[in-house]
C-alpha positions as CSV (number, residue, x, y, z in Angstrom):
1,X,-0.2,12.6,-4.7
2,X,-0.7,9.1,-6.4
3,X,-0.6,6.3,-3.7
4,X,1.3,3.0,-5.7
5,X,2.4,0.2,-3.9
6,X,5.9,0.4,-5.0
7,X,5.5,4.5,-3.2
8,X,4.2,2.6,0.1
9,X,6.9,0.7,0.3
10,X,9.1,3.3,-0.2
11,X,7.3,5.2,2.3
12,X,7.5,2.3,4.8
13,X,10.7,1.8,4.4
14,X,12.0,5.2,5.2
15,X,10.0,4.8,8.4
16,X,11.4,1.4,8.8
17,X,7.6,-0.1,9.0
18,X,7.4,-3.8,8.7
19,X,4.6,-4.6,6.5
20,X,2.1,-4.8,8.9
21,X,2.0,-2.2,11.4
22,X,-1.1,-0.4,13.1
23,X,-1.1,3.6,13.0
24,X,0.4,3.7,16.9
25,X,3.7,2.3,15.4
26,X,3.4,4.5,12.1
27,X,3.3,7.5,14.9
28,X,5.8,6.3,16.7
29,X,8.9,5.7,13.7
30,X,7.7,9.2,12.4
31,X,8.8,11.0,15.8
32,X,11.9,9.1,16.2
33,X,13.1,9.5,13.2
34,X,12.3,13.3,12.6
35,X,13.9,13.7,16.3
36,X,17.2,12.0,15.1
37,X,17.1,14.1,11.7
38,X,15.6,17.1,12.2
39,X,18.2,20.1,11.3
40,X,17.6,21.0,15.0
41,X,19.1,17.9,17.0
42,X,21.0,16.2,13.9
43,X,24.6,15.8,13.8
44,X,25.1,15.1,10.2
45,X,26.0,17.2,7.6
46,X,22.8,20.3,7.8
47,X,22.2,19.2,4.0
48,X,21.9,15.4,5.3
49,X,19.7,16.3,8.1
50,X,17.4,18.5,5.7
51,X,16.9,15.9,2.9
52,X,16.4,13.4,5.8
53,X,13.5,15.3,7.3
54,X,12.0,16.1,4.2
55,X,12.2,12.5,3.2
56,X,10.5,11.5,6.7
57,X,7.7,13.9,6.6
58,X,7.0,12.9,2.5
59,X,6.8,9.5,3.5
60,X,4.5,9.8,7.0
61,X,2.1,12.1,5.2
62,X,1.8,9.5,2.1
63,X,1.4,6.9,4.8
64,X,-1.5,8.8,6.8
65,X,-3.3,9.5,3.3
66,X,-3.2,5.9,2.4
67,X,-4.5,4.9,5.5
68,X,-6.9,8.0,5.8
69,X,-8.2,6.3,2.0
70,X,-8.3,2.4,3.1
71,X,-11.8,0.9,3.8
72,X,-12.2,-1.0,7.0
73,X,-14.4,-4.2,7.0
74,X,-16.7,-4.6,9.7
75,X,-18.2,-7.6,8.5
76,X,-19.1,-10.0,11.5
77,X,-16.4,-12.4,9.8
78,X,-13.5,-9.8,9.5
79,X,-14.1,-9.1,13.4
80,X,-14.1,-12.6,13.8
81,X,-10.8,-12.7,12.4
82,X,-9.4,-10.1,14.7
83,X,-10.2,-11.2,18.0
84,X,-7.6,-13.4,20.1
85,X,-7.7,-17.0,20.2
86,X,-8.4,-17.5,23.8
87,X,-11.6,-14.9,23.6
88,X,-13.1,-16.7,20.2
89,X,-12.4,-20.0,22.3
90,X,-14.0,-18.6,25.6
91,X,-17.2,-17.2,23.3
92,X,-17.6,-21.0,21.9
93,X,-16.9,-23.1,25.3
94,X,-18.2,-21.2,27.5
95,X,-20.4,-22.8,29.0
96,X,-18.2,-25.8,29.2
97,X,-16.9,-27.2,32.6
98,X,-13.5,-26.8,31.9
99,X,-13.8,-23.1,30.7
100,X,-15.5,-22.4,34.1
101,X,-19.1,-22.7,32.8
102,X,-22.0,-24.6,34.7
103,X,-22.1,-28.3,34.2
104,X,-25.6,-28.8,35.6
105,X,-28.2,-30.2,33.5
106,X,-31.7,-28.6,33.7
């Protein structure tokens, strides 16, 4: 299955993904969606429901593969850029009065 961006966004949108989403929302789209569609619980036309499903599980599984493929960085400044603002500005200051660090001198 060739992965393009123009079939990710495809993909995405059948899930309806926004453009950044982490795997626990890709997970969660996928079941709601095949529970709404699937032939089982739909209340469309059984042809709808089918093509629906199969166009829900084509688009998860080209999903998972792209994300199975993508290199993560764990480069001390990719990290960096993932930890919250009030951690990286606790690591800095911490020591600093008003962060609740000591203000003796030795």
């Amino acid at each position: 299955m060739e992965i393009t961006y123009r079939r990710i966004t495809e993909a995405r949108n059948v899930l309806g993904l926004p453009e950044t989403a982490d795997m626990e929302t890709i997970r969660s789209n996928y079941r709601r969606l095949l529970d709404k569609w699937h032939p089982d619980h739909c209340d469309a036309e059984p042809e709808t429901c089918h093509a629906m499903t199969v166009r829900i599980i084509d688009a998860y599984q080209l999903l998972m593969e792209y994300c199975a493929r993508y290199r993560f960085s764990f480069t001390e400044e990719t990290v960096r850029r993932h930890i919250p603002l009030e951690r990286r500005c606790f690591d800095r200051f911490r020591d600093d009065p008003l962060w609740g660090g000591s203000s003796r001198s030795e």
